[in-house]
C-alpha positions as CSV (number, residue, x, y, z in Angstrom):
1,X,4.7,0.8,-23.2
2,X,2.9,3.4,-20.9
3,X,-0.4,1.5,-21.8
4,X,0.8,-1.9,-20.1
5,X,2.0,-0.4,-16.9
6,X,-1.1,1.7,-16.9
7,X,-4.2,0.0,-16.8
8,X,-6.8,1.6,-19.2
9,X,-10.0,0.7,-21.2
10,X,-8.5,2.7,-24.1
11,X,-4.7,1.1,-24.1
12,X,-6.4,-2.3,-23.5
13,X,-8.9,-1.8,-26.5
14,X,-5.9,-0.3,-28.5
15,X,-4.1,-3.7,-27.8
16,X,-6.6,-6.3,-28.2
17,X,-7.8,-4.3,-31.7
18,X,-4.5,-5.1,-33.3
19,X,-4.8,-7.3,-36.4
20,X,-1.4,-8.4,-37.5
21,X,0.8,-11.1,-35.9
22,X,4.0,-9.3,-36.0
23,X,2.9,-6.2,-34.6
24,X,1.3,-7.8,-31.5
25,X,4.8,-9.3,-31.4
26,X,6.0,-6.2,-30.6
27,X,3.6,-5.7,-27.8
28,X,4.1,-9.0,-26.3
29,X,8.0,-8.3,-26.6
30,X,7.9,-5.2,-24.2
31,X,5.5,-6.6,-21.8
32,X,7.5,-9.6,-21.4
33,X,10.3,-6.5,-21.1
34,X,8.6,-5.2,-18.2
35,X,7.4,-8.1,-16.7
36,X,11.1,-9.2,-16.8
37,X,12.7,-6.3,-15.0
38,X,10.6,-6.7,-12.6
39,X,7.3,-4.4,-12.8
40,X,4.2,-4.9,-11.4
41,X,2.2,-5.9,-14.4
42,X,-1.6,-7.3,-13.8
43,X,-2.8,-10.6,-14.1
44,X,-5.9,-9.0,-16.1
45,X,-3.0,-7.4,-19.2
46,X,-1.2,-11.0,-19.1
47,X,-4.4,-12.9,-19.6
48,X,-5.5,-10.5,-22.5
49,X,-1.9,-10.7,-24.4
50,X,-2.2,-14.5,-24.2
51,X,-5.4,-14.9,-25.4
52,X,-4.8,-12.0,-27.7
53,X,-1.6,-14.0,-28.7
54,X,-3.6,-17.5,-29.2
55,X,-6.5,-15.7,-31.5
56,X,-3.8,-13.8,-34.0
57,X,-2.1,-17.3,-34.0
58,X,-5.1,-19.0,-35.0
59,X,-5.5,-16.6,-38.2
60,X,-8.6,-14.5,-36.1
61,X,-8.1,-11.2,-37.1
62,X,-11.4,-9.4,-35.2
63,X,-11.1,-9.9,-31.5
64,X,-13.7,-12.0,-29.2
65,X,-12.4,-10.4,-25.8
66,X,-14.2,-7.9,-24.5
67,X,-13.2,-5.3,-22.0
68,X,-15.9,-4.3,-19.4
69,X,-15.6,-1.3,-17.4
70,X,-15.2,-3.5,-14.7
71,X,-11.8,-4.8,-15.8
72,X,-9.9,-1.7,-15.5
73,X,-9.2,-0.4,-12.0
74,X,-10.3,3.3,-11.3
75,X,-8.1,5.4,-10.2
76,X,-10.2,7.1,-7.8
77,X,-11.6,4.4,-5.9
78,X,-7.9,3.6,-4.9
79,X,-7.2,7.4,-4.0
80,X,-10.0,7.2,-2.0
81,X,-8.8,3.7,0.0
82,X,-5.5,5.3,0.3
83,X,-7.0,8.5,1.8
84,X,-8.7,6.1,4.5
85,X,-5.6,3.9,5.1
86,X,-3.9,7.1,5.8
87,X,-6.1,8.9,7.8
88,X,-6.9,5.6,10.0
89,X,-3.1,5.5,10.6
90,X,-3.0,9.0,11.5
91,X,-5.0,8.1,14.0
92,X,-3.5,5.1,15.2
93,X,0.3,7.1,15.3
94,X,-1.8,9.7,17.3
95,X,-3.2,7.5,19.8
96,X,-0.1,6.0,20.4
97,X,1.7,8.7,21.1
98,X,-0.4,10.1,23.4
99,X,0.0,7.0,24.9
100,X,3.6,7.2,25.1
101,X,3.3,10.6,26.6
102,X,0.7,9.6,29.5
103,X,3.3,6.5,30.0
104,X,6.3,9.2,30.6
105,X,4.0,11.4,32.4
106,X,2.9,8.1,34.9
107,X,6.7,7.2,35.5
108,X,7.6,10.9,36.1
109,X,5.2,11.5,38.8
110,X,5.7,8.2,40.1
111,X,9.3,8.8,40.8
112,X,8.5,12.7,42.2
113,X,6.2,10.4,44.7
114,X,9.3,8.1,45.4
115,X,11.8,10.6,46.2
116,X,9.5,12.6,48.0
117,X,8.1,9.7,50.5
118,X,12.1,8.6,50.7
119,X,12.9,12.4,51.7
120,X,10.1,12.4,54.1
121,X,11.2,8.9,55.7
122,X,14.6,9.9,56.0
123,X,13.5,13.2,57.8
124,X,11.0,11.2,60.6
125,X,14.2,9.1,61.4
126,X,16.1,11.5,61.8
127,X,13.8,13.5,64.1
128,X,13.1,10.1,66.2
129,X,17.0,9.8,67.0
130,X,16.9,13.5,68.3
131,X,14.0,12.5,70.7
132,X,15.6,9.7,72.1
């Protein structure tokens, strides 16, 4: 079962190399399984149990599918996309706090300035009505 949620050239050549109909059965019965309570199967593992499926019911014992390297996704190459993704949203969380900060920063002076040049207005008034 490990082999179906786990996309590998050996679990995929261990399936496909089956010869007898009701043991494939058995196969087919826990991907359906899986596929049923509701795990991420590929479309790659469903095409190859069907086909698999429509060979053993046509008496074909030896397989005609063949798994290319290509077929199976490595497990680095998605580390390594993942790495990126997270590292490019690092950045992007970063930036936008900084962001946030300068914003706070802006509004805090901005308001020092306000009270200040209202302090400073009041204080001229009230030195005009003393020279009068």
């Amino acid at each position: 079962m490990k082999f179906l949620l786990i996309l590998q050239k050996t679990g995929l050549q261990k399936i496909i190399s089956i010869q007898s109909l009701s043991d494939f059965d058995r196969v087919r019965g826990q991907f359906q399984k899986l596929k049923n309570e509701g795990y991420k199967l590929t479309l790659d593992i469903a095409n190859i149990i069907e086909r698999r499926t429509n060979e053993l019911f046509n008496n074909q014992a030896k397989t005609n599918i063949i798994i290319d390297d290509a077929d199976v996704v490595k497990e680095e190459s998605k580390v390594r996309e993942l790495e990126e993704k997270l590292a490019r949203m690092e950045e992007l969380l970063k930036s936008s706090l900084e962001d946030k900060v300068n914003i706070k920063e802006n509004i805090s002076e901005n308001e020092i300035l306000k009270t200040e040049s209202t302090k400073t207005t009041t204080r001229k008034k009230k030195l005009v009505d003393l020279q009068k």
